[in-house]
Every structure is written in C-alpha cells, then in structure tokens.
mmCIF entry with sequence, helices, sheets and N, C-alpha, C, O atoms, coordinates in Angstrom:
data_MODEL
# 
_entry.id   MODEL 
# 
_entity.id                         1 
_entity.type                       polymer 
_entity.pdbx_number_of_molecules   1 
# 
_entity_poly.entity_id                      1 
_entity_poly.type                           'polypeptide(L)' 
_entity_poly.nstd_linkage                   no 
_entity_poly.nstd_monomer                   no 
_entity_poly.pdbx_seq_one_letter_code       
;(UNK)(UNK)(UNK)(UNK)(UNK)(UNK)(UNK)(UNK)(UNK)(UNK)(UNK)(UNK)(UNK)(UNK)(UNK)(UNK)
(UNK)(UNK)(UNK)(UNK)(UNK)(UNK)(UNK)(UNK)(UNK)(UNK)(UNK)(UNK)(UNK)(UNK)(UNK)(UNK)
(UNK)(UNK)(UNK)(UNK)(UNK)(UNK)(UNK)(UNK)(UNK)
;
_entity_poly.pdbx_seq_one_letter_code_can   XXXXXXXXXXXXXXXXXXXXXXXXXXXXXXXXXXXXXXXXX 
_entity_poly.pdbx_strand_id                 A 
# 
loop_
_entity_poly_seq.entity_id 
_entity_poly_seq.num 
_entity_poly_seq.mon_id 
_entity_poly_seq.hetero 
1 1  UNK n 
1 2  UNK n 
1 3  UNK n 
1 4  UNK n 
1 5  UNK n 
1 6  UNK n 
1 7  UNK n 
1 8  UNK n 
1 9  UNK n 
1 10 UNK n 
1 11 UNK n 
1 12 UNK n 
1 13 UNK n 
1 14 UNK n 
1 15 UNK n 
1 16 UNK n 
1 17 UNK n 
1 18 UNK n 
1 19 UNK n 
1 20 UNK n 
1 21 UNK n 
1 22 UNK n 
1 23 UNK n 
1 24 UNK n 
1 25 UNK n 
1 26 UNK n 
1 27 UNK n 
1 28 UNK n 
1 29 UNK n 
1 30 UNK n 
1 31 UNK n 
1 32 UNK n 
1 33 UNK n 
1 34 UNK n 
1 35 UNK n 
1 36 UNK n 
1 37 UNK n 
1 38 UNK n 
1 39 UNK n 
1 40 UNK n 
1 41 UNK n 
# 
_struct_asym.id          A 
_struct_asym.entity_id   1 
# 
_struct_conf.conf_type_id            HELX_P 
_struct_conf.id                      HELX_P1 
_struct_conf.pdbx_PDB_helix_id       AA1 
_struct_conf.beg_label_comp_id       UNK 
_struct_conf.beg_label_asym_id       A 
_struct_conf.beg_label_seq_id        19 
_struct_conf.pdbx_beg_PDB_ins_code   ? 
_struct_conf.end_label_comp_id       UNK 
_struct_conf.end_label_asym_id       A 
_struct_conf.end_label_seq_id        40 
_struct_conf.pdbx_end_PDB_ins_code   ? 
_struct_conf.beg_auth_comp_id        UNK 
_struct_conf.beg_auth_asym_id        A 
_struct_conf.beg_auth_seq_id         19 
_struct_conf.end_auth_comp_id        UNK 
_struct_conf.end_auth_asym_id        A 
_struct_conf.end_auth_seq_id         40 
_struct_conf.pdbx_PDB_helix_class    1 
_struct_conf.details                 ? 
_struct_conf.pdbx_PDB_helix_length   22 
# 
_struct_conf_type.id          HELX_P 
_struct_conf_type.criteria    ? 
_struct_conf_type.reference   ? 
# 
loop_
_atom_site.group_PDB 
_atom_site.id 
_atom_site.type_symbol 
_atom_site.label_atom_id 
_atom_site.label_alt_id 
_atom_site.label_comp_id 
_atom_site.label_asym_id 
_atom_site.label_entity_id 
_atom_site.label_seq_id 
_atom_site.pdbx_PDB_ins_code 
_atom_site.Cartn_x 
_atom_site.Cartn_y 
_atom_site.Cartn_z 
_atom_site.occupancy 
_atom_site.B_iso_or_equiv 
_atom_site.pdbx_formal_charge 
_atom_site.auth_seq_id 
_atom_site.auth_comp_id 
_atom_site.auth_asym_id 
_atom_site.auth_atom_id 
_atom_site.pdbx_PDB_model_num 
ATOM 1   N N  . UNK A 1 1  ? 86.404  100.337 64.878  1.00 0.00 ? 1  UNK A N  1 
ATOM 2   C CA . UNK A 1 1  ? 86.102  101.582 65.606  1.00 0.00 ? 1  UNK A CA 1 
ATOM 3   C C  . UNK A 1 1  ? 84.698  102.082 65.262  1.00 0.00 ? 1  UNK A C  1 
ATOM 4   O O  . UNK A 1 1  ? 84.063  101.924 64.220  1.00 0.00 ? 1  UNK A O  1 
ATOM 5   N N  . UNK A 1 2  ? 84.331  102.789 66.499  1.00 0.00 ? 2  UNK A N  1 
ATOM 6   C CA . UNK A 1 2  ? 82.768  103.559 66.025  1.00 0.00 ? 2  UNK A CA 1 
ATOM 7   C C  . UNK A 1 2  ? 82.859  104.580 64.964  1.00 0.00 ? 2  UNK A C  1 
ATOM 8   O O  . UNK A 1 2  ? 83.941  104.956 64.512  1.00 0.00 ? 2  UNK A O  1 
ATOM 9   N N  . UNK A 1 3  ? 81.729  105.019 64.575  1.00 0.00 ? 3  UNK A N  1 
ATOM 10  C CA . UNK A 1 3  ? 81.629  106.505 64.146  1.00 0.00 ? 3  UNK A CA 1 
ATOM 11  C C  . UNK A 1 3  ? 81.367  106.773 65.202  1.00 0.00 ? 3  UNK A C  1 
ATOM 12  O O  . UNK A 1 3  ? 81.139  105.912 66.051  1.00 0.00 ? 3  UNK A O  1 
ATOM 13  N N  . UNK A 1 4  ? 81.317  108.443 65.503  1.00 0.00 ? 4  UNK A N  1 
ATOM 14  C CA . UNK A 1 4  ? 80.991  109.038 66.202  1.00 0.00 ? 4  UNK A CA 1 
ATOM 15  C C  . UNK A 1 4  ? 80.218  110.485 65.376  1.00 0.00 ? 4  UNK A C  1 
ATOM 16  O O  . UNK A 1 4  ? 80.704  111.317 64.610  1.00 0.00 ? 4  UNK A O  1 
ATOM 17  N N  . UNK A 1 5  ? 78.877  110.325 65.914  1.00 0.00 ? 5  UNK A N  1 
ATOM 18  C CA . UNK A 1 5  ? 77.553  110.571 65.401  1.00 0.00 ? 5  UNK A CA 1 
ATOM 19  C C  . UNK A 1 5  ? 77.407  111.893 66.300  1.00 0.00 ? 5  UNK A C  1 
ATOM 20  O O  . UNK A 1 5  ? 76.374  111.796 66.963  1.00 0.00 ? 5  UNK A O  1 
ATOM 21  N N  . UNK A 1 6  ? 77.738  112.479 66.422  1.00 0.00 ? 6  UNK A N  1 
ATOM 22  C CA . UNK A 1 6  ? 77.259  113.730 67.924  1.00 0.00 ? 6  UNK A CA 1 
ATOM 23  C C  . UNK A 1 6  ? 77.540  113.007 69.403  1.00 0.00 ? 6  UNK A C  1 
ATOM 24  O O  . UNK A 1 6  ? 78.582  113.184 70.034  1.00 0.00 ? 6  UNK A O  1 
ATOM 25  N N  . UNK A 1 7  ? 76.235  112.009 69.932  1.00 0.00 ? 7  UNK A N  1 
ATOM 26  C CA . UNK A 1 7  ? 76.464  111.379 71.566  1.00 0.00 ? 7  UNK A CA 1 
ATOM 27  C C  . UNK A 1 7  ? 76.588  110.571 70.924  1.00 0.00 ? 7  UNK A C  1 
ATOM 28  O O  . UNK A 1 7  ? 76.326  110.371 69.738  1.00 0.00 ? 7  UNK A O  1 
ATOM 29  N N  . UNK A 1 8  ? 77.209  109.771 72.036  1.00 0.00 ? 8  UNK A N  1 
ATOM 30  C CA . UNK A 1 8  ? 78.150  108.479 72.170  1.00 0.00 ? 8  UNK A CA 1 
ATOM 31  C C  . UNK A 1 8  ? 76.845  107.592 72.944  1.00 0.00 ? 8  UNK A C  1 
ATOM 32  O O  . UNK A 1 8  ? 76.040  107.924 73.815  1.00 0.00 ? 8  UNK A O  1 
ATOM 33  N N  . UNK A 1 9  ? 77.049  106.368 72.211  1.00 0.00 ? 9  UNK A N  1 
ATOM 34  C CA . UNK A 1 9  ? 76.121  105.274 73.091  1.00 0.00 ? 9  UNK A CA 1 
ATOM 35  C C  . UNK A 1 9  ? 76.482  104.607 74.061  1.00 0.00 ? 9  UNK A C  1 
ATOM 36  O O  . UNK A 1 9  ? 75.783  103.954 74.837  1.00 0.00 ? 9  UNK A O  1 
ATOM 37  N N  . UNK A 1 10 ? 77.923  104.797 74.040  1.00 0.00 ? 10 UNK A N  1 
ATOM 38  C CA . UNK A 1 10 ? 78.635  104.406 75.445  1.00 0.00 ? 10 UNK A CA 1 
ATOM 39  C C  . UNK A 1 10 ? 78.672  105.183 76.521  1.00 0.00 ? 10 UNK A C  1 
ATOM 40  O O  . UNK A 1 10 ? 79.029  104.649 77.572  1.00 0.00 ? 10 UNK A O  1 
ATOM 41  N N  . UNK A 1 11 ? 78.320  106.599 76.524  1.00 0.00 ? 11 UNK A N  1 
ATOM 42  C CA . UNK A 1 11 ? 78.675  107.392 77.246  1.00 0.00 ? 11 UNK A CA 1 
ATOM 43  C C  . UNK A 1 11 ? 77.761  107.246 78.782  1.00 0.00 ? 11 UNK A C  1 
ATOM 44  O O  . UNK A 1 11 ? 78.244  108.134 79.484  1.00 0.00 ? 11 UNK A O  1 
ATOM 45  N N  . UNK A 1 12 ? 77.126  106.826 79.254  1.00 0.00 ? 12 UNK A N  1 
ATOM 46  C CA . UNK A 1 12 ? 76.583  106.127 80.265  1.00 0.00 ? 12 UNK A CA 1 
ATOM 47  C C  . UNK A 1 12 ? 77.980  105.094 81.376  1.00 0.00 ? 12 UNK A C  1 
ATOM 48  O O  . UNK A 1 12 ? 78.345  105.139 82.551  1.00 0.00 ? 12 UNK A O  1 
ATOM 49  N N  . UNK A 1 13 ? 78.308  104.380 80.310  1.00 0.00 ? 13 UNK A N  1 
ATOM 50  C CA . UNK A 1 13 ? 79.476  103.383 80.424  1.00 0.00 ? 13 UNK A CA 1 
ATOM 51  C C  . UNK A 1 13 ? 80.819  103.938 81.245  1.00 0.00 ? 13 UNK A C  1 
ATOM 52  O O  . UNK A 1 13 ? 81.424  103.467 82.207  1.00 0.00 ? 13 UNK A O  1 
ATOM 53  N N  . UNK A 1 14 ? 81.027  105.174 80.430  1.00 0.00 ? 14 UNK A N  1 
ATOM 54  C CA . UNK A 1 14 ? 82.542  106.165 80.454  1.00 0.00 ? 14 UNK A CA 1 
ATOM 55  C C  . UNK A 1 14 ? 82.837  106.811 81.741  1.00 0.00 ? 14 UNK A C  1 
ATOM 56  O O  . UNK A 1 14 ? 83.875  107.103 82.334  1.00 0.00 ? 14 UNK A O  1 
ATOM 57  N N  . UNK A 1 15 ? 80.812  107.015 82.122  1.00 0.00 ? 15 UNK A N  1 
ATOM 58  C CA . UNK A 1 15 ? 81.392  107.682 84.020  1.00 0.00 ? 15 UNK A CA 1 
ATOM 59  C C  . UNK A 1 15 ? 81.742  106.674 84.595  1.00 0.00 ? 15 UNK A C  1 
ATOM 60  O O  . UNK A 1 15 ? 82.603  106.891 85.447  1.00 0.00 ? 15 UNK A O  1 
ATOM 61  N N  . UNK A 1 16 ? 81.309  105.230 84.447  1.00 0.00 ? 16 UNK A N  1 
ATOM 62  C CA . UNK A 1 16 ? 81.898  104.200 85.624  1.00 0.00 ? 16 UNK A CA 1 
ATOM 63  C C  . UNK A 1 16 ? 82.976  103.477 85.066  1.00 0.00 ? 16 UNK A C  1 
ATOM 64  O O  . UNK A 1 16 ? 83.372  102.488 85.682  1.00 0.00 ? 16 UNK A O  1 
ATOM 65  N N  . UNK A 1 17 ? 83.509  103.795 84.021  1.00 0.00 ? 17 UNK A N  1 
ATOM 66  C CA . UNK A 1 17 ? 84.745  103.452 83.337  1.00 0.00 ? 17 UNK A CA 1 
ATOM 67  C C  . UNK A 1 17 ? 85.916  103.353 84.577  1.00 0.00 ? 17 UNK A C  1 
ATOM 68  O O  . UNK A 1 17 ? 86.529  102.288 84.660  1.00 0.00 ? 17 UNK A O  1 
ATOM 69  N N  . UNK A 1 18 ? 86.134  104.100 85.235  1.00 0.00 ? 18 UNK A N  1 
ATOM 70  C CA . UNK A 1 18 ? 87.103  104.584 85.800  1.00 0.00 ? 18 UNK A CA 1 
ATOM 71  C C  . UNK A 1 18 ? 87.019  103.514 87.130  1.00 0.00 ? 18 UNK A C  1 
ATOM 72  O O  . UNK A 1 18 ? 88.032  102.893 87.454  1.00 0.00 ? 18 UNK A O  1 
ATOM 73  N N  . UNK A 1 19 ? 86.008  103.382 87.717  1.00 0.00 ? 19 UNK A N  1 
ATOM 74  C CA . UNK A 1 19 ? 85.180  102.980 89.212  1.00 0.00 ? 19 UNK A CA 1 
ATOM 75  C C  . UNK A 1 19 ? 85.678  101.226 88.654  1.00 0.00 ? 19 UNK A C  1 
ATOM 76  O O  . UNK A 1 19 ? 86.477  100.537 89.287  1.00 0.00 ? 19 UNK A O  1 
ATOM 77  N N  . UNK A 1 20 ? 84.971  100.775 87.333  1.00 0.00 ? 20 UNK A N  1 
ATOM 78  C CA . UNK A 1 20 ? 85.296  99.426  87.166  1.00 0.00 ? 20 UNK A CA 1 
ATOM 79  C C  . UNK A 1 20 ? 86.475  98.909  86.597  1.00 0.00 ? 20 UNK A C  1 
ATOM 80  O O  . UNK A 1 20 ? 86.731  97.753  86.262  1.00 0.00 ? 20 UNK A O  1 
ATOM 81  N N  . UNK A 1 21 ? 87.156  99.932  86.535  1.00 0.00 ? 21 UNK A N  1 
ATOM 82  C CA . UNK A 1 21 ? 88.841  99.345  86.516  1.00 0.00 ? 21 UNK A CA 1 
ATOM 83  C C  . UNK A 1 21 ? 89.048  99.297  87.537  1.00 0.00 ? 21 UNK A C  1 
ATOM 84  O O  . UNK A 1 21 ? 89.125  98.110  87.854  1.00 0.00 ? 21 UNK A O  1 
ATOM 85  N N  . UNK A 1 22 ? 89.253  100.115 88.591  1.00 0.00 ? 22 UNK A N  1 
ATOM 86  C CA . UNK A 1 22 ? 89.560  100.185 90.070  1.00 0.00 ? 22 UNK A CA 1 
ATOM 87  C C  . UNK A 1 22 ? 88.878  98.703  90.845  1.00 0.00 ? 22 UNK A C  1 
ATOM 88  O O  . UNK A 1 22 ? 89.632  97.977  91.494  1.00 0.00 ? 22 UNK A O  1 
ATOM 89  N N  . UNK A 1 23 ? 87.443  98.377  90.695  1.00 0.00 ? 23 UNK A N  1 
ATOM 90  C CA . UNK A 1 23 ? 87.004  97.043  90.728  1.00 0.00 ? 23 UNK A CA 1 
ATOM 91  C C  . UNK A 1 23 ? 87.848  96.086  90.296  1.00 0.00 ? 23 UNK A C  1 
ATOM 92  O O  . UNK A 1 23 ? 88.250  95.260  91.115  1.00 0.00 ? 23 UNK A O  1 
ATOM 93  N N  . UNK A 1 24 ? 88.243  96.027  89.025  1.00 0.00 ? 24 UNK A N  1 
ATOM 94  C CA . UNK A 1 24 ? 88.611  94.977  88.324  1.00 0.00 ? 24 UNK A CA 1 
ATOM 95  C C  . UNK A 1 24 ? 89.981  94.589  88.810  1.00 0.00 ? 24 UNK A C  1 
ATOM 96  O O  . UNK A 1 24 ? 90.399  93.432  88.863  1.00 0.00 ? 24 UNK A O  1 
ATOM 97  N N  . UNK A 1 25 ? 90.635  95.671  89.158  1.00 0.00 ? 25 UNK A N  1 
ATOM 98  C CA . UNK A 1 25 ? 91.810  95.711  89.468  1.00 0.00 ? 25 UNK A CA 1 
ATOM 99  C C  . UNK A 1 25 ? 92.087  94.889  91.110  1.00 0.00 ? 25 UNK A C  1 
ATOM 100 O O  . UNK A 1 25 ? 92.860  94.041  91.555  1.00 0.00 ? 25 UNK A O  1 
ATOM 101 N N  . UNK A 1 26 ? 90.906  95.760  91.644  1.00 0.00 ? 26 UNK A N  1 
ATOM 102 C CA . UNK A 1 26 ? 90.948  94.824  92.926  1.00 0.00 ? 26 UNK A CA 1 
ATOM 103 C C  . UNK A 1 26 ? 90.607  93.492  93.182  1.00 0.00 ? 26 UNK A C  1 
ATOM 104 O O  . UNK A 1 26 ? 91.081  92.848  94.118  1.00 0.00 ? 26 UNK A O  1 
ATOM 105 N N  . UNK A 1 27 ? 89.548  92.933  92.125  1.00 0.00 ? 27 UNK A N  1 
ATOM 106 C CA . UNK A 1 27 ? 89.786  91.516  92.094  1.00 0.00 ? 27 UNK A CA 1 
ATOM 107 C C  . UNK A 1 27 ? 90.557  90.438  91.546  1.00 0.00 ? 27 UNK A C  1 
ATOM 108 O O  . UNK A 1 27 ? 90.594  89.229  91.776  1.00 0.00 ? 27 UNK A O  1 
ATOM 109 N N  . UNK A 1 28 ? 91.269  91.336  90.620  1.00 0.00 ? 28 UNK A N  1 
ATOM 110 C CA . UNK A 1 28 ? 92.606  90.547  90.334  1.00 0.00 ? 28 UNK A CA 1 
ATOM 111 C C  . UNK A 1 28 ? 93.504  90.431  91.038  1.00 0.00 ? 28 UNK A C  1 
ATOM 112 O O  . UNK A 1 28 ? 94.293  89.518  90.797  1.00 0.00 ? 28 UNK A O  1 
ATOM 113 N N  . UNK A 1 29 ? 93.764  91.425  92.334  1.00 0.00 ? 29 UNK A N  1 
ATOM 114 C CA . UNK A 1 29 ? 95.227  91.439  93.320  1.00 0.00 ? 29 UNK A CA 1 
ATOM 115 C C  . UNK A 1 29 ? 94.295  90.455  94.203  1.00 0.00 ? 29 UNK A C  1 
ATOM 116 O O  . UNK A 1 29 ? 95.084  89.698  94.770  1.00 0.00 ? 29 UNK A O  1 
ATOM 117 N N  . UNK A 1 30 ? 93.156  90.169  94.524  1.00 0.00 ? 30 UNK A N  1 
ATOM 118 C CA . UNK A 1 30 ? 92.761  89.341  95.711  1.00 0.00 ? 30 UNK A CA 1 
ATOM 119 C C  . UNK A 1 30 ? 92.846  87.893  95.133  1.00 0.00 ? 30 UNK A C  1 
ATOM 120 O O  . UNK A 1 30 ? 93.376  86.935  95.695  1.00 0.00 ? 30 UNK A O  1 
ATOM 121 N N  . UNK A 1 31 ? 92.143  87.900  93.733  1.00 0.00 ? 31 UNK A N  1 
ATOM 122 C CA . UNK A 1 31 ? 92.758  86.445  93.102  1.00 0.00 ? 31 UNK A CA 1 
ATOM 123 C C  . UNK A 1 31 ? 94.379  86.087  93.429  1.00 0.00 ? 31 UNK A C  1 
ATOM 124 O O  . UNK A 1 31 ? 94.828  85.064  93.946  1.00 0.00 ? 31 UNK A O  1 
ATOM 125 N N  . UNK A 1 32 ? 95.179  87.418  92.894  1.00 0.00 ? 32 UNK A N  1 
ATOM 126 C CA . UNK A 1 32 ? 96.877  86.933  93.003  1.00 0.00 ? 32 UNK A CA 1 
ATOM 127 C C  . UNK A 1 32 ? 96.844  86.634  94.413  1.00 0.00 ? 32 UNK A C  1 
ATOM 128 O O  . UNK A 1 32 ? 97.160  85.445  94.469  1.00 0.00 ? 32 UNK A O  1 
ATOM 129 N N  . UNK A 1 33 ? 96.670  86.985  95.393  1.00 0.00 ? 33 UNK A N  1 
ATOM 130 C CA . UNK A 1 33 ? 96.957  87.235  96.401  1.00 0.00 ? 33 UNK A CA 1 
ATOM 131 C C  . UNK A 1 33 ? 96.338  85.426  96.989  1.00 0.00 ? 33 UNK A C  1 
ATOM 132 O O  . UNK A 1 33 ? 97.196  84.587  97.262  1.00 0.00 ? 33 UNK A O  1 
ATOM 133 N N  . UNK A 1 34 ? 95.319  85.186  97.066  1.00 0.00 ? 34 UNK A N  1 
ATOM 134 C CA . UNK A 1 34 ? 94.766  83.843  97.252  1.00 0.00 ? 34 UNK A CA 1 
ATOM 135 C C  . UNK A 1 34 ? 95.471  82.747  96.639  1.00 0.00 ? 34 UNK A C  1 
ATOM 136 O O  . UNK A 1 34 ? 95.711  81.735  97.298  1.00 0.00 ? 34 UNK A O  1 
ATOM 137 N N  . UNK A 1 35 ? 95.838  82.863  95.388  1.00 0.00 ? 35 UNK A N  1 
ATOM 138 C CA . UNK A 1 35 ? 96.760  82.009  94.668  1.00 0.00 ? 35 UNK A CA 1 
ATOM 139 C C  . UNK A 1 35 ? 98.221  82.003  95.160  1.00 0.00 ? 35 UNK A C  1 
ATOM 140 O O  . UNK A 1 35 ? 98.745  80.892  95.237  1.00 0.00 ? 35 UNK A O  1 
ATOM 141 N N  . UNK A 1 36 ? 98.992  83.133  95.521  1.00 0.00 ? 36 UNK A N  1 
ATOM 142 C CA . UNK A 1 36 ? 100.244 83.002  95.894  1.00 0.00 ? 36 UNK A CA 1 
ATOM 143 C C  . UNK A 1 36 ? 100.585 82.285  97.327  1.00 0.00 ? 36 UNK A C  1 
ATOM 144 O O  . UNK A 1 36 ? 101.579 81.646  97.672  1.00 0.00 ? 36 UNK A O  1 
ATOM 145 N N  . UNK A 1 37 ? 99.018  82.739  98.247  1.00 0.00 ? 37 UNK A N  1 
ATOM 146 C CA . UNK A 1 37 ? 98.830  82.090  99.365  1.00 0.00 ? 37 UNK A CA 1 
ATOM 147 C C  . UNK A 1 37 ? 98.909  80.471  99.472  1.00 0.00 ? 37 UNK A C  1 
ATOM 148 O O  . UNK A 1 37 ? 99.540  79.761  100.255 1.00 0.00 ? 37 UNK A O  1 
ATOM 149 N N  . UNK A 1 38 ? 97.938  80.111  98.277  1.00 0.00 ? 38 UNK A N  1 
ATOM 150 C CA . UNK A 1 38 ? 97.962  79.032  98.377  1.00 0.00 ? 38 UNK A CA 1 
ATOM 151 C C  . UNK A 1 38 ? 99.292  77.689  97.448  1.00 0.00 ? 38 UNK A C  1 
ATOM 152 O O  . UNK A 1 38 ? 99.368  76.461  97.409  1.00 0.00 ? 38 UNK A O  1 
ATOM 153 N N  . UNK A 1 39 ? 100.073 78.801  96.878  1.00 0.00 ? 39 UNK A N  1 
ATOM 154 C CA . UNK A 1 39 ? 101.343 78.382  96.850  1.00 0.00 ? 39 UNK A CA 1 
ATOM 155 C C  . UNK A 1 39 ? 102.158 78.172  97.414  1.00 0.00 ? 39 UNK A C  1 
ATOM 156 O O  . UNK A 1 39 ? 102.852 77.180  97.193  1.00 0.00 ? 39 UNK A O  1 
ATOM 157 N N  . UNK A 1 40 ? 102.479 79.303  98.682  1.00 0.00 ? 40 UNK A N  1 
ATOM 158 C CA . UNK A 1 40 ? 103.542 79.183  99.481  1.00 0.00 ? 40 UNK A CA 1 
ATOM 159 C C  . UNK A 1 40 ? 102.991 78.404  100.553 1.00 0.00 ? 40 UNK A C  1 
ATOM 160 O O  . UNK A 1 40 ? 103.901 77.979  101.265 1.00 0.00 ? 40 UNK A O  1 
ATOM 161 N N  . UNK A 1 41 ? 101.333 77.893  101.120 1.00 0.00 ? 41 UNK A N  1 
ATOM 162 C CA . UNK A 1 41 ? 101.350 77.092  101.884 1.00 0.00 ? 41 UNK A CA 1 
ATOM 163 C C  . UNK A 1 41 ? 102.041 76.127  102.714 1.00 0.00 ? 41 UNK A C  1 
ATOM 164 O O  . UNK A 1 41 ? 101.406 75.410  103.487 1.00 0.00 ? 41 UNK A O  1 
# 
C-alpha cells in the first residue's frame, strides 16, 4: 500500500477510474460474446 502524503499521485487516474472499467468491461462482454459465437457456430 501507498502512504498517503497530502495529494495522491494517482489522482489524475481516479477521475477516469470509473470510465475505464466501464471500457474494460465492455471489451470483455464483446470478447465473450465473439467467443460464444464462435462456439455455437
């Protein structure tokens, strides 16, 4: 774990924290989604 010193050096990171889960998330259901496709072929 960090210290935490006053600001955070991540804190730049923390506003799009949220935005790149939502990303991440969506390219994992399009991966599942391509893969299951190409299962049930």
């Amino acid at each position: 774990m960090f210290l935490r010193r006053g600001d955070d050096p991540l804190e730049p990171y923390k506003k799009h924290e949220k935005r790149l889960m939502i990303l991440m998330f969506i390219v994992g259901f399009i991966m599942l989604l391509a893969f299951l496709r190409r299962l049930f072929a």
